[in-house]
BAFI-3210 file (N, C-alpha, C; in Angstrom, 3 decimals, decimal comma, padded with zeros to 6 digits):
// residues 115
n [1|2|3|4|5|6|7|8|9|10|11|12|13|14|15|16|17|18|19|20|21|22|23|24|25|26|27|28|29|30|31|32|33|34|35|36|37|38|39|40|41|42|43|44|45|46|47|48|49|50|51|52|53|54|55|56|57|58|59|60|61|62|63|64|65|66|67|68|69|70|71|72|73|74|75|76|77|78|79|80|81|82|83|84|85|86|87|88|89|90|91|92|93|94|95|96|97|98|99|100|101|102|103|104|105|106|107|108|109|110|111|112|113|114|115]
n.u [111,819|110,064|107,593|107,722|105,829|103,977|102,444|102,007|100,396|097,417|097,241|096,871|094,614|093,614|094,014|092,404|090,282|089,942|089,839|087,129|085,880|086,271|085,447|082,375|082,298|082,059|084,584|086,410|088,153|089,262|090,665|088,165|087,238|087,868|085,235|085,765|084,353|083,697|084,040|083,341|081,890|079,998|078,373|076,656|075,061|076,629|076,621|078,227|078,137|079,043|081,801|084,700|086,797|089,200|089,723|089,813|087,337|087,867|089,828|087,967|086,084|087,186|088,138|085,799|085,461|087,395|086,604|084,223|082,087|079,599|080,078|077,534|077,018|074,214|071,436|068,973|066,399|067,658|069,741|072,471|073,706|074,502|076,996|078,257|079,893|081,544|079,427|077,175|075,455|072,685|072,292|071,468|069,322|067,491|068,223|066,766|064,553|063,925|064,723|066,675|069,615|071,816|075,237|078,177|081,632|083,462|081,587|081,522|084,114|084,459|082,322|084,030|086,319|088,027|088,972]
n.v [101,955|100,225|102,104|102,949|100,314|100,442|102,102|101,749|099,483|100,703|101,848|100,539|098,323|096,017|097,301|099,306|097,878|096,618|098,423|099,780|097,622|097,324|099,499|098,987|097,215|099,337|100,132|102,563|104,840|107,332|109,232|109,832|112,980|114,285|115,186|118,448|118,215|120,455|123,945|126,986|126,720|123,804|121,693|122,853|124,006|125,121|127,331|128,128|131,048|132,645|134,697|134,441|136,642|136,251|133,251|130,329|128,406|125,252|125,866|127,681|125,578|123,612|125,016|125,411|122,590|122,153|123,837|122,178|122,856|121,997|121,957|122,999|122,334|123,459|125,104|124,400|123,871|123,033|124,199|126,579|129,133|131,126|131,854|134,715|135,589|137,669|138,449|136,812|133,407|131,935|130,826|132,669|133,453|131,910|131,446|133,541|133,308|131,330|131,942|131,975|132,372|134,967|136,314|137,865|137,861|139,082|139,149|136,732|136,204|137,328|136,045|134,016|134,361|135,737|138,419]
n.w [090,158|091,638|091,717|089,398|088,676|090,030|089,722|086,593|087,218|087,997|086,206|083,899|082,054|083,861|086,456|086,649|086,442|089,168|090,710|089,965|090,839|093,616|094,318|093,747|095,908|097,915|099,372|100,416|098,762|099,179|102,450|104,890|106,047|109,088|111,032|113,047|116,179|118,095|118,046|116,178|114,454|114,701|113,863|112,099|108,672|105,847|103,076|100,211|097,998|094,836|094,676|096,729|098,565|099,945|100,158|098,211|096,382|097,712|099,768|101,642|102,142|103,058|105,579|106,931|107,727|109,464|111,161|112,363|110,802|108,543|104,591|101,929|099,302|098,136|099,242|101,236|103,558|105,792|105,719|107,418|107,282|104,363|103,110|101,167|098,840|095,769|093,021|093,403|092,995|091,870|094,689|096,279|096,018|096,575|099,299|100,382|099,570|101,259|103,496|105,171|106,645|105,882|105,127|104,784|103,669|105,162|107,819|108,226|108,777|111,156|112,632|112,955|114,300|113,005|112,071]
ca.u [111,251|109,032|106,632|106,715|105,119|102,936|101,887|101,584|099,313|096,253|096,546|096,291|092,723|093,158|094,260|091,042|089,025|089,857|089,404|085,482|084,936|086,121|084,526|081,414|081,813|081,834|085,481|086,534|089,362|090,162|090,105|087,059|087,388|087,387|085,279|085,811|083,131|083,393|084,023|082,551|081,002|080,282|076,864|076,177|075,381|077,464|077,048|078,969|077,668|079,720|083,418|085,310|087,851|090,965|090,073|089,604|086,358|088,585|090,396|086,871|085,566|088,541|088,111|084,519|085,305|087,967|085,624|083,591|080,978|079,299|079,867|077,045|076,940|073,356|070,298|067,485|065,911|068,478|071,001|071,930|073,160|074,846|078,813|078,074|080,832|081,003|078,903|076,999|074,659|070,874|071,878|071,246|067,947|066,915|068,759|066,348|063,029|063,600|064,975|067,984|070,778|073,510|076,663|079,611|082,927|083,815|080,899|081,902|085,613|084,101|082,241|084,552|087,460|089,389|088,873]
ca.v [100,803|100,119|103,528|102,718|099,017|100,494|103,430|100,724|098,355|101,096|102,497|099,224|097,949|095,285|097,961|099,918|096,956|096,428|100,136|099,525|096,686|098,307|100,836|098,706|096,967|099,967|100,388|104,081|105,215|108,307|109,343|110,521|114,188|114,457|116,878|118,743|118,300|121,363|124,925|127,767|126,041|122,763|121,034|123,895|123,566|126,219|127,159|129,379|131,568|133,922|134,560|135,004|137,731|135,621|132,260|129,575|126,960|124,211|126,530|127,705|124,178|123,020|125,912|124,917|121,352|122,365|124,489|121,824|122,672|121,244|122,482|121,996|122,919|123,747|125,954|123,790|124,222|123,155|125,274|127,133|130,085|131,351|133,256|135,526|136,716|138,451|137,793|135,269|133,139|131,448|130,466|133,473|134,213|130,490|131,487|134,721|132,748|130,303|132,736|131,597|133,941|135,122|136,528|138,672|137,189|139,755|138,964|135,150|136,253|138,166|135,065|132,980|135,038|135,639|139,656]
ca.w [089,496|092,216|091,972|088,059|088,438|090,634|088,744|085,771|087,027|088,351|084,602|083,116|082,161|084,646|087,416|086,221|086,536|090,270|091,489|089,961|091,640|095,286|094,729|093,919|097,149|098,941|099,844|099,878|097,871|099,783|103,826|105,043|106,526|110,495|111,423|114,523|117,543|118,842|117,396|116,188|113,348|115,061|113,696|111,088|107,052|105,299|101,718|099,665|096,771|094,347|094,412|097,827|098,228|100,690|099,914|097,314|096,994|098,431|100,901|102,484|102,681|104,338|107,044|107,271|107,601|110,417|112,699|112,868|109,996|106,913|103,673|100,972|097,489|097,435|099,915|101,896|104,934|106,341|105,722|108,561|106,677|103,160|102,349|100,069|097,932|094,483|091,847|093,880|092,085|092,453|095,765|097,126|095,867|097,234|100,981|100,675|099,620|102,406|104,915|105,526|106,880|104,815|105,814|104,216|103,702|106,674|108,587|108,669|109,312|112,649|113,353|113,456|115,181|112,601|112,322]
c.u [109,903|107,667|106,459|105,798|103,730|102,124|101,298|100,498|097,867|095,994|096,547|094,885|092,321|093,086|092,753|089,747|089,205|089,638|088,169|085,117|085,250|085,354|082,940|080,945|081,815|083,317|086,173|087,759|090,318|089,605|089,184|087,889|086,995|086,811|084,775|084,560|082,678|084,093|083,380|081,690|080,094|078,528|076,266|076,625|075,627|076,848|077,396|078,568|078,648|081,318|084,139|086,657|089,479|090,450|089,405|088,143|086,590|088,572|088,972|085,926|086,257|088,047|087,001|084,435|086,073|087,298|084,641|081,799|081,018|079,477|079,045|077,109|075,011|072,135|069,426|067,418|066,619|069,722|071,075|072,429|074,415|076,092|078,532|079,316|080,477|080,385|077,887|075,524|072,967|071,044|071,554|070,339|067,421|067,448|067,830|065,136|062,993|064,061|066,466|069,024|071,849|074,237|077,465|080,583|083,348|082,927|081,273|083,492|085,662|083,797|082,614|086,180|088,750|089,406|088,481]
c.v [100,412|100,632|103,385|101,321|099,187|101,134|102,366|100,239|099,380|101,890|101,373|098,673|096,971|095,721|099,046|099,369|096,778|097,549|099,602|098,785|096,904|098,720|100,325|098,357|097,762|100,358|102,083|104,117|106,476|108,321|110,372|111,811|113,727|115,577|117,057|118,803|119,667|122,487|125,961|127,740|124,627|122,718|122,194|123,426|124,833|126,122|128,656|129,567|132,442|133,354|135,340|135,586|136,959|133,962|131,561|128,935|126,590|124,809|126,626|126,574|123,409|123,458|125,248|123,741|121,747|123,205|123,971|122,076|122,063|121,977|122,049|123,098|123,343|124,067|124,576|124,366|123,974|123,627|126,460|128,995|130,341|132,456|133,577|136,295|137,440|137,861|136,388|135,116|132,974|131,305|131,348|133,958|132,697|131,091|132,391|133,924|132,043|130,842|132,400|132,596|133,716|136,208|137,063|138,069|137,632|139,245|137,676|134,951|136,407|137,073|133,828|133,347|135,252|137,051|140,259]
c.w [090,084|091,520|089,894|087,669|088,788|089,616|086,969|085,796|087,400|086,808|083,922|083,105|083,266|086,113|087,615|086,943|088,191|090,698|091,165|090,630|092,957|095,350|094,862|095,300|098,446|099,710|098,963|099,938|098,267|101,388|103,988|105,891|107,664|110,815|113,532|115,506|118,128|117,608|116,619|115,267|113,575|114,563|112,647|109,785|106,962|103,884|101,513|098,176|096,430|094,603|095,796|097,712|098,921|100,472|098,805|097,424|098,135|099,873|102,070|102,879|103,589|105,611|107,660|107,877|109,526|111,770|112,573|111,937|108,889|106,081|102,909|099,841|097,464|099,011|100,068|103,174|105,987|106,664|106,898|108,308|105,135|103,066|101,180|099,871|096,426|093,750|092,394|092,764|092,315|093,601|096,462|096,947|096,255|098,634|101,135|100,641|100,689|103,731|105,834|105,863|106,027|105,199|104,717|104,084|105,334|107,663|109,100|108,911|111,050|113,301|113,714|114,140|114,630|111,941|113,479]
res [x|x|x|x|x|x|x|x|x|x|x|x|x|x|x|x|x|x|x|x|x|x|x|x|x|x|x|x|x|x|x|x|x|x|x|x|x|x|x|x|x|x|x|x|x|x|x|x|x|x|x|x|x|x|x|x|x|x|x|x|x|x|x|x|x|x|x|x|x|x|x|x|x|x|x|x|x|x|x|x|x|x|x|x|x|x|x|x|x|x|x|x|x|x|x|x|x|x|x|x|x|x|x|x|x|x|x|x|x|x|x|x|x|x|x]
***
């Protein structure tokens, strides 16, 4: 009964209407990610191009998140370097114009000790 009143009132327009206005004032709706201090990723931007062979998006952002690196969706100068799997897309002709290192699925298995 409970879990359906609940479930009720955040799909109701008036349950609607209070999530927007949290959210306006800045109160976050899910927990922020901890990321690790130390590890073999620690203070590094990640991005991932193409289609990886053992893990998912998610899955490899997770990892990323867990050894202590950034994941971004998209190549700058700050990127510190690029997972290239199949089929990868523009980002990897942006990681090449700007010089950025890019990496193998394997290669970033090696460097992070997990081959």
């Amino acid at each position: 009964m409970v879990a359906q009143s609940v479930y009720g009132f955040f799909h109701s327009p008036q349950g609607r209407k209070l999530i927007h206005e949290l959210k306006e004032l800045g109160v976050e709706m899910v927990e922020k990610r901890k990321v690790a201090t130390g590890g073999p990723l620690a203070g590094k931007t990640i991005v991932v191009t193409g289609t990886l062979k053992n893990f998912s998006r998610k899955e490899i952002e997770d990892l990323i998140h867990q050894l202590g690196g950034k994941p971004s969706g998209s190549v700058s100068r700050n990127t510190d370097f690029v997972i290239v799997g199949e089929e990868p897309g523009i980002k990897l002709e942006k990681a090449r114009q700007l010089g950025v290192q890019t990496l193998t699925e394997e290669e970033f298995l090696h460097l992070i000790g997990r081959k």
